[in-house]
N, C-alpha and C positions, 0 to 999 in steps of 0.2 A: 480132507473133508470138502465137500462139496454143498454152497449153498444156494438158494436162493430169496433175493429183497425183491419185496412185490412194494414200492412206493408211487405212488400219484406224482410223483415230483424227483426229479437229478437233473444231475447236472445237465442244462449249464443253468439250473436253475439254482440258488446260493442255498440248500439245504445243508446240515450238518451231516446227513447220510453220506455224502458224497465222499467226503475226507475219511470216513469210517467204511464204504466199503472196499477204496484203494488201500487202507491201511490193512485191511482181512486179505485181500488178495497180493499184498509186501509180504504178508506173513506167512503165506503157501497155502488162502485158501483160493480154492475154486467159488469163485463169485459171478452168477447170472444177475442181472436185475431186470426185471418186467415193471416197466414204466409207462407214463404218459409221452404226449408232444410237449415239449418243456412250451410254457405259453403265463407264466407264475411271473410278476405279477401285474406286467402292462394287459393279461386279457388278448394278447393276438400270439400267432405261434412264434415263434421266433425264425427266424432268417436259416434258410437253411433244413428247415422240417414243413413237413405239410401235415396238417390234422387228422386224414384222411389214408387209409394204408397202414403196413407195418414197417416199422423201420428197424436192421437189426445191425451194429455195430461196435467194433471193440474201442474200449477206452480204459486210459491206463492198467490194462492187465485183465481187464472185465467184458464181459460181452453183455449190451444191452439192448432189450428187445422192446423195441416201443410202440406200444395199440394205439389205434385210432381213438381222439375225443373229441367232445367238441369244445372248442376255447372257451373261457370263462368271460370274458369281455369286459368292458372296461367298466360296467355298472349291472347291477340287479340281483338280485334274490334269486328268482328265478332263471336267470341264465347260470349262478355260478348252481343253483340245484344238478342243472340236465350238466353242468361240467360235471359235477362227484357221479352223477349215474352214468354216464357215458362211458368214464373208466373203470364202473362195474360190471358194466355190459359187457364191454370191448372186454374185460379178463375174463368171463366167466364162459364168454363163448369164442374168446379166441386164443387163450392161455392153455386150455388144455390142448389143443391142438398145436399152438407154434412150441410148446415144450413136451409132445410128445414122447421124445426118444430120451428126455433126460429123467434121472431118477438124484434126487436133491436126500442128504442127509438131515435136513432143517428147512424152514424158509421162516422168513423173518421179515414181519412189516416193521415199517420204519410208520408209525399210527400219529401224524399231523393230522389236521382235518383236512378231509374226513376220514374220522376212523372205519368207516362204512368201506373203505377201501380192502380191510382185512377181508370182505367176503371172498372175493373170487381168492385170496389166499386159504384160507379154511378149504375152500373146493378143489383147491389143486393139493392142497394137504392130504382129501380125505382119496383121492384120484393118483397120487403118488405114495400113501404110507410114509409122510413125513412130517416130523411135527410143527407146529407153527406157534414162534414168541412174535407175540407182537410188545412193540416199543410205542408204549404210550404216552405221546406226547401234550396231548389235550383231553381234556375231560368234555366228555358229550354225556347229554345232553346241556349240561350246566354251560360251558361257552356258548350255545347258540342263544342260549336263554341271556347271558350276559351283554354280548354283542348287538342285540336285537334282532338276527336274523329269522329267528323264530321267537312270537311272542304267543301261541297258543298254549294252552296248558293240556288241552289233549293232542294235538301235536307233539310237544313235550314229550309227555308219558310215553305215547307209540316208540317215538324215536331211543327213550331210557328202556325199551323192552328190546328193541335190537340192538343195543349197541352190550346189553346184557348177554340174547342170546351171542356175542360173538365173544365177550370175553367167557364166556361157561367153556363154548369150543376149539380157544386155545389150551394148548400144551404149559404157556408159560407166558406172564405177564412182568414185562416190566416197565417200572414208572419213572419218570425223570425226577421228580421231587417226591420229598418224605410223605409231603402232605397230601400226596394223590391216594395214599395207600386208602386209607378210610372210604375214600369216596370208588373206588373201584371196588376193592372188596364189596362191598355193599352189592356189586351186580355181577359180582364173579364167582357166587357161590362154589368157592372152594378151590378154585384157580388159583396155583401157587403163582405169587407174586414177589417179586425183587426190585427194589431200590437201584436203580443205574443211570448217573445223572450223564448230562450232554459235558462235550468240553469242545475245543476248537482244535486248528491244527495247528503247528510249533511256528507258523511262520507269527501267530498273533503275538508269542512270547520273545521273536527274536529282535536284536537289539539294530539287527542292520536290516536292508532289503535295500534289490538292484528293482525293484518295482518302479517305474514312473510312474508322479503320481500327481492327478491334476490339480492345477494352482485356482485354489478357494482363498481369496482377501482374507476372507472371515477371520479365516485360521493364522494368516501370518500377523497377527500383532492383538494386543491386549490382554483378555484373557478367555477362551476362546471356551463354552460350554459344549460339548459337542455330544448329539443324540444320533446315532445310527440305527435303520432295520426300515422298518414298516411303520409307514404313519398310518394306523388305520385309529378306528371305535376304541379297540383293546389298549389302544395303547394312552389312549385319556390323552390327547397331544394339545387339549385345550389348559391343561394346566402348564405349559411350556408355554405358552400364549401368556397366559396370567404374570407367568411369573416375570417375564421380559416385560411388561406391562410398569413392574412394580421398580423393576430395575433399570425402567429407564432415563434414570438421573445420572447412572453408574456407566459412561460411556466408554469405560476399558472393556466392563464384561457384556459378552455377544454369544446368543445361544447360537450355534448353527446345526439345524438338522437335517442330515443328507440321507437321503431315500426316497420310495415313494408308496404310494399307499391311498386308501379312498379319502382322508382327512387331510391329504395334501394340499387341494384347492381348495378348501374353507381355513386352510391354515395363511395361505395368499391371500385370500381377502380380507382375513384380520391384521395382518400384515399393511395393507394398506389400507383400512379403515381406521386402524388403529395408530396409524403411522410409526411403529414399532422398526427404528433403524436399527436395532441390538438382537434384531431377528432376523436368521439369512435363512433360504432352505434354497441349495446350488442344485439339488437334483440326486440323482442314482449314479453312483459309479461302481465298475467293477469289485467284486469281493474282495478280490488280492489288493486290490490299494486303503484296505479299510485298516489294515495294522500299521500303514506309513502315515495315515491321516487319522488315525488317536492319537499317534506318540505328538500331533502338532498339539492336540488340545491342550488348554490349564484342565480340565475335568471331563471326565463320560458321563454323559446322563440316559437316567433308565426309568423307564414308566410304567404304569400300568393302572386301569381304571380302579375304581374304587370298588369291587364286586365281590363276593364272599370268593367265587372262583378262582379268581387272580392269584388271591390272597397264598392260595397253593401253588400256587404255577413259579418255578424260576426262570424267567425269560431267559435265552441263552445267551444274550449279552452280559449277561451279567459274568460268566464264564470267561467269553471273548475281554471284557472291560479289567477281569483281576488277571488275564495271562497276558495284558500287553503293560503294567506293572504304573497304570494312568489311577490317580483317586478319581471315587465314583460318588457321584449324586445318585440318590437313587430316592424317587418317590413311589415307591412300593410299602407295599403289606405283606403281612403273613410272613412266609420262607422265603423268601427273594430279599426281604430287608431283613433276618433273621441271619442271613449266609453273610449281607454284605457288613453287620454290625459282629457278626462273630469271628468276622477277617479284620475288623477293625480296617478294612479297604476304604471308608469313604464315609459319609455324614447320610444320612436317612429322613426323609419326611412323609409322614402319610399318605396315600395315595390323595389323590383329587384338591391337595390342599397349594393353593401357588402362595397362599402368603409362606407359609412353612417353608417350601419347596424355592423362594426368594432368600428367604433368611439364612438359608442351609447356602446358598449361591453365595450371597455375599461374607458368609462366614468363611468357606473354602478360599474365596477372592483375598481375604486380608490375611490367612496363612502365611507364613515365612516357606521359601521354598523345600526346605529342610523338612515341613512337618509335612506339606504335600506327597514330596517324595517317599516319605515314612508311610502315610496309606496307600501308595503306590507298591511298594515293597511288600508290604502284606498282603496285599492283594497278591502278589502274584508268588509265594509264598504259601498261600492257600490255597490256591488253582495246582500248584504243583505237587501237593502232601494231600488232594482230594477231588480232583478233574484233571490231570497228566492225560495227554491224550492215547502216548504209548499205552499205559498202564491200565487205563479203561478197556484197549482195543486187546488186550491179552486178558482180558477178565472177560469179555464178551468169548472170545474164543474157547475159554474153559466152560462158560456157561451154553455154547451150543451145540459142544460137546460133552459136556454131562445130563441134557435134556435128549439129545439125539441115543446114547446109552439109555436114559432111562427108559424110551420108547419100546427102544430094542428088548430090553428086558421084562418088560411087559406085554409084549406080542406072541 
């Protein structure tokens, strides 16, 4: 079988795509991916790429063909807009030409925002006779509306009537969490749809690694909270603020949050406004070192704003959080505290709430280590009987091979 992933983002950019299409091509598929300039998410391209040009090369088993865009930059609305158009442009006038001579059994977006990136995949679909699932990972228009990047309501609308006409002209819809179904169906008039959540790769569940991995204070003594991914909007990072706020009498327990993201620097200066010592943020480090630096933390924490949207969204942490066997804080709503209270993985408080979101810290802090480890075990116990990564990656393969059949047999 022969595919192709049309995503805005790979490696060496930290997507979950990445681990899942060297896992399709371990498994004897043929794997193209037509990408951007990885440039996600300092905004400049990275070392080694230029914006500008095509670049095409192999990586772990895959050949990937990467269009010109323009970088997203380190601030504005507007510049990360002409980022999402730039790699609709660059696919739609330069995808059918640099994948000329190939003919694809499937192709397959991997649908983070923007989901607007399925077009030039639809156009290579309809210019190839191949079907196209897209993997939907965000709900549009409802995150734009939540984040604030868009606050028009005819704006809005426009934008809920294209991202409609794209799911009507996929083949096959599938959603990360249960709770998206509703809200897709709703503009997929009739678009079969499938449930297929994220998982991570086996190095998050393994108990060793020859990874070095960089020396964070934070982590070596007390009881160390630890929040990985992107500090942005979505992720509500002011109720992490609040709650170290409330906790800082409690001089064993230290949130540390490593990454970066737009609410990085207003999360520094409450830091030192606030004089908040039980609050570190060390920076970005490589992906591979992120499974050697949970097993430091006492607990992972998982965020997410307070928004009807959220509320269906499972961040992928929380995957990452139950396969590396750490209990989880999690101030979520909806399915995302729903998954992590029915693994019995970790303690739950409402999104946006830091008094809760405190209370829940200092209740896991006086645990015996005995019961800690017991939500840690679950956790990953339920990662393994419902996000296995093998196990997913061979259910994707039967599902692109029973859509790419179904085509056939209706042509």
């Amino acid at each position: 079988m022969r595919i192709l992933i049309v995503s805005q983002y790979f490696w060496p950019e930290t997507f979950r795509i990445n681990d899942l299409a060297k896992s399709l091509a371990l498994n004897g598929i043929t794997v193209d991916v037509m990408t951007g300039k990885p440039n996600y998410p300092e905004g400049y391209v990275y070392d080694g790429f230029r914006a500008s040009g095509i670049q095409i090369a192999g990586w772990s088993g895959l050949t990937v063909y990467r269009i010109p865009i323009l970088p997203r930059g380190a601030k504005g609305a507007i510049r990360l807009a002409l980022n999402y158009l730039s790699f609709i442009i660059s696919g739609l006038i330069l995808g059918p030409w640099l994948l000329r001579k190939k003919q694809y059994d499937a192709i397959f977006v991997y649908g983070v925002s923007p989901i607007l990136q399925a077009i030039p995949a639809l156009f290579l679909g309809r210019i190839k006779s191949a079907p196209v699932i897209i993997w939907v990972q965000d709900l549009w228009p409802e995150s734009l509306a939540a984040t604030g990047y868009i606050r028009s309501p005819k704006l809005l609308a426009q934008v809920r009537l294209l991202v409609s006409f794209i799911y009507r002209r996929a083949d096959l819809l599938l959603v990360q969490s249960r709770a998206f179904i509703p809200f897709v169906s709703n503009m997929a008039n009739g678009t079969k749809i499938i449930y297929y959540p994220n998982s991570v790769d086996d190095s998050f569940s393994s108990l060793s690694s020859e990874v070095a991995l960089p020396h964070i204070a934070a982590l070596e003594e007390g009881f160390p909270v630890l929040f990985a991914g992107n500090i942005g909007s979505g992720q509500a990072v002011e109720v992490i603020v609040g709650a170290a706020l409330l906790l800082k009498d409690h001089p064993q327990i230290r949130f540390v949050v490593v990454g970066s993201g737009s609410r990085r620097e207003w999360m520094e200066q409450q830091v030192e406004a606030l004089q908040l010592k039980n609050l570190h943020l060390p920076g970005r480090f490589p992906v591979e070192t992120m499974p050697g630096l949970m097993r430091k933390a006492g607990a992972l924490l998982v965020s997410l704003a307070d928004e009807p949207i959220f509320a269906a969204t499972v961040p992928n942490k929380v995957q990452a959080y139950m396969a590396s066997g750490m209990p989880i804080l999690a101030s979520l709503n909806g399915e995302g505290a729903r998954l992590v209270t029915e693994a019995q993985a970790g303690l739950v408080a409402p999104s946006g709430d830091a008094a809760l979101l405190a209370e829940a810290t200092l209740k896991m802090f006086n645990m015996t280590p005995v019961e800690r480890d017991r939500l840690g075990n679950n956790g990953r116990t339920f990662f393994k009987l419902h996000f296995d990564h093998d196990m997913l990656t061979e259910r994707l393969i039967d599902i692109l091979g029973q859509t790419f059949e179904a085509r056939r047999a209706s042509s």
